[in-house]
N, CA and C of each residue as an Amber inpcrd file, in Angstrom:
protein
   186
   0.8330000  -1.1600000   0.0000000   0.0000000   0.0000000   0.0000000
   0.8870000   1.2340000   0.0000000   0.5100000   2.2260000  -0.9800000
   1.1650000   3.4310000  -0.9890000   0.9600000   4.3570000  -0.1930000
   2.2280000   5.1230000   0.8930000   1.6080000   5.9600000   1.6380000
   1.4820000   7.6110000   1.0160000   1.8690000   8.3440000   1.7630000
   1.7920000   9.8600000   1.1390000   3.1400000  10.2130000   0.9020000
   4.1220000  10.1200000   1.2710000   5.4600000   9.8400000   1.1170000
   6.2020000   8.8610000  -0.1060000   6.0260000   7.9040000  -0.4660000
   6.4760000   7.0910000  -1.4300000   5.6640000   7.2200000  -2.1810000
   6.3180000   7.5610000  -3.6190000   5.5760000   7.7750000  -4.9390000
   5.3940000   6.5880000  -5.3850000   4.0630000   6.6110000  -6.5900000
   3.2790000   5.4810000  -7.1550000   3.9530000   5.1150000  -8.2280000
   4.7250000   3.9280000  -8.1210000   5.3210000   3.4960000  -9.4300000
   4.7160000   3.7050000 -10.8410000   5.3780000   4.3180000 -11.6780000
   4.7760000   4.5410000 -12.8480000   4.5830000   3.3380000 -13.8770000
   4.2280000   3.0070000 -14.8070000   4.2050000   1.9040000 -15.7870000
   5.2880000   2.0820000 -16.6610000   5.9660000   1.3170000 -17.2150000
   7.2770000   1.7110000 -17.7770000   6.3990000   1.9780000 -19.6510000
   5.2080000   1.6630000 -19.8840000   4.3510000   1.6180000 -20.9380000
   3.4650000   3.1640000 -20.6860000   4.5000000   3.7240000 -21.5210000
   3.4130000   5.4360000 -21.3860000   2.7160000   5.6050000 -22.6440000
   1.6150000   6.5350000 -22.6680000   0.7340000   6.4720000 -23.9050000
   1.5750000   6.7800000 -25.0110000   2.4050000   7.5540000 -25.2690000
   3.0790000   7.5690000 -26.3320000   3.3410000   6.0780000 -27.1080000
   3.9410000   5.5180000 -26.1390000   4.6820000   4.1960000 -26.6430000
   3.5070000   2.7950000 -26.7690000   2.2480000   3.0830000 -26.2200000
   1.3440000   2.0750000 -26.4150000   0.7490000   2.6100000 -27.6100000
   0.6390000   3.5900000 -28.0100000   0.0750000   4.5780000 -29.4970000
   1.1660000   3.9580000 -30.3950000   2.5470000   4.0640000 -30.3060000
   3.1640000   3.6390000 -31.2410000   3.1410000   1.9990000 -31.6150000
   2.8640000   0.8430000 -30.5620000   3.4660000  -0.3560000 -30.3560000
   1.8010000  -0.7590000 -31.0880000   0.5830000  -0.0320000 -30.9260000
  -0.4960000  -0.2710000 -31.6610000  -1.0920000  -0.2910000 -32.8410000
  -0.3100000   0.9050000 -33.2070000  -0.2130000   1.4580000 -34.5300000
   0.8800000   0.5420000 -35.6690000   2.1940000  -0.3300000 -34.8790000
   3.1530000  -0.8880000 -35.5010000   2.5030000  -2.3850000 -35.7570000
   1.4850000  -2.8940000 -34.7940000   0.6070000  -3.9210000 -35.0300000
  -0.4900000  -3.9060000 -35.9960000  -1.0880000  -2.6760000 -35.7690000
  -2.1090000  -2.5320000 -36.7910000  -1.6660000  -2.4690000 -38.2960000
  -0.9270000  -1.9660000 -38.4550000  -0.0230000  -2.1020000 -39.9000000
   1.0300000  -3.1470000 -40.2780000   1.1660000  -3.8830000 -39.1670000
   1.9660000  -5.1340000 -39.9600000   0.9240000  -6.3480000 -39.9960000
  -0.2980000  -6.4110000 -39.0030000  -1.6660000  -6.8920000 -39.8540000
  -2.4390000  -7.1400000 -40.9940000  -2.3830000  -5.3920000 -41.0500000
  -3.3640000  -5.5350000 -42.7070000  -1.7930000  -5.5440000 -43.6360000
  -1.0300000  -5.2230000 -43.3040000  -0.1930000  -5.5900000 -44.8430000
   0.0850000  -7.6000000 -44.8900000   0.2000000  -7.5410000 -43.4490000
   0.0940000  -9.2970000 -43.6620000  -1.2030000  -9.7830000 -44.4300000
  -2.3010000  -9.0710000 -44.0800000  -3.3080000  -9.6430000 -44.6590000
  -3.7770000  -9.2750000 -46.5900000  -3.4460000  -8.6390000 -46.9270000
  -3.2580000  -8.2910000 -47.6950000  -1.8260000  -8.8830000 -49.0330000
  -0.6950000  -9.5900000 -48.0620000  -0.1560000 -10.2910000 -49.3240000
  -0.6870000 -11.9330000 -49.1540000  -1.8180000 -12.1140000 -47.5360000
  -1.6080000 -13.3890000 -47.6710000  -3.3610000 -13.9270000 -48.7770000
  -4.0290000 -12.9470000 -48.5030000  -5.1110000 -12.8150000 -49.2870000
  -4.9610000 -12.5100000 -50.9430000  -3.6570000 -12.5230000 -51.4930000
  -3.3240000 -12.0530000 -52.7370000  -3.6120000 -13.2880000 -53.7310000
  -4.5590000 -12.9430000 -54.2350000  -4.9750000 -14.7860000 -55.5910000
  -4.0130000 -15.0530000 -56.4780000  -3.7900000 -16.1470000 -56.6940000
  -2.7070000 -16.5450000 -57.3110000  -2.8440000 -16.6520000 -58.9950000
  -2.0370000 -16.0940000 -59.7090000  -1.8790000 -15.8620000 -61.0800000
  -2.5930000 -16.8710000 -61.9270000  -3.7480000 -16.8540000 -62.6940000
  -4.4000000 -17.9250000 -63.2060000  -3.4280000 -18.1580000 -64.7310000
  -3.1420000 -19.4210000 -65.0150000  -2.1730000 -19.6350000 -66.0290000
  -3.2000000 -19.4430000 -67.6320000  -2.7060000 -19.3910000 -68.4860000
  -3.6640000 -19.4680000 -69.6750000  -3.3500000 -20.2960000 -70.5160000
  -4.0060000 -21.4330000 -70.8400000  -3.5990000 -22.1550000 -72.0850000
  -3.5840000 -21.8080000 -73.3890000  -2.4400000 -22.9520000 -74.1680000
  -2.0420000 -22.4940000 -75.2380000  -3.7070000 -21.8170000 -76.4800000
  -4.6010000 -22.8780000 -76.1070000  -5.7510000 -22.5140000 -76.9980000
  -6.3110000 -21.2320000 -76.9300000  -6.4780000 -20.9720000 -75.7180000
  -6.6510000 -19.2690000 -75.2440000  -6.3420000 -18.5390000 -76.2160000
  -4.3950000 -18.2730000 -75.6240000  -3.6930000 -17.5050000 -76.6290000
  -3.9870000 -17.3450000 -77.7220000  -4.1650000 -19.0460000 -78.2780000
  -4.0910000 -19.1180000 -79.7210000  -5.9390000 -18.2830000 -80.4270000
  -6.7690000 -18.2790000 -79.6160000  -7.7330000 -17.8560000 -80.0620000
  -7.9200000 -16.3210000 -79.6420000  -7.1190000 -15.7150000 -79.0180000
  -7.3240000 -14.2860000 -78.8890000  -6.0000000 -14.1880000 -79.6570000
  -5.3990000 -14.0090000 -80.5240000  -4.5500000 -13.9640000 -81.4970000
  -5.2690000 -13.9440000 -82.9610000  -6.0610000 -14.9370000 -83.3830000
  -6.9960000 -15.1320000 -84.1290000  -8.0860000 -14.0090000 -84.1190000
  -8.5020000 -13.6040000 -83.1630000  -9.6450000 -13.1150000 -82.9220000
  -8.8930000 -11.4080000 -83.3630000  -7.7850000 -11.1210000 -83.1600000
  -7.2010000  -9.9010000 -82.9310000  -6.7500000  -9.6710000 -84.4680000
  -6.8290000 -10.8120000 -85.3670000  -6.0290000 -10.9800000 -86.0530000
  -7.2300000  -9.9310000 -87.4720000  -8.0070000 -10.7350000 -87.0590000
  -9.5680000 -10.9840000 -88.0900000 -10.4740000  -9.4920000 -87.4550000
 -10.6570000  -8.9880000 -86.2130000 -10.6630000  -7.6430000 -86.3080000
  -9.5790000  -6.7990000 -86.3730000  -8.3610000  -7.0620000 -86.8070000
  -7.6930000  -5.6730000 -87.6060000  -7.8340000  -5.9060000 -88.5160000
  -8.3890000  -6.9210000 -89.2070000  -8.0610000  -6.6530000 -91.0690000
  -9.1400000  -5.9210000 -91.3980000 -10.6670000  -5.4380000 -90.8810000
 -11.5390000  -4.8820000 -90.7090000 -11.3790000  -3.1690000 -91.6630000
């Protein structure tokens, strides 16, 4: 128990530094979430290609 004489230990966690240590969480969160939510490159087959080539081919001769 604290009397009137001995001061009240302070928290070594002052608002400054809980503002910063919150703010350094909150942003390594959403950037985590954000590359882990990133969809993965859909591949295209050769027929694809080969028909938007065709298709590109026959509206420029237009």
């Amino acid at each position: 128990m604290a009397t009137r004489n001995t001061p009240f230990r302070r928290s070594p966690l002052t608002r400054r530094w809980f503002l910063y240590y919150s703010a350094l969480a909150a942003s390594a969160t959403a950037l985590t979430g954000t590359v882990v939510a990133r969809p993965k490159a859909r591949r295209v087959s050769m027929n694809e290609k080969l028909n938007s080539i065709i298709i590109g081919l026959l509206r420029g001769s237009r």
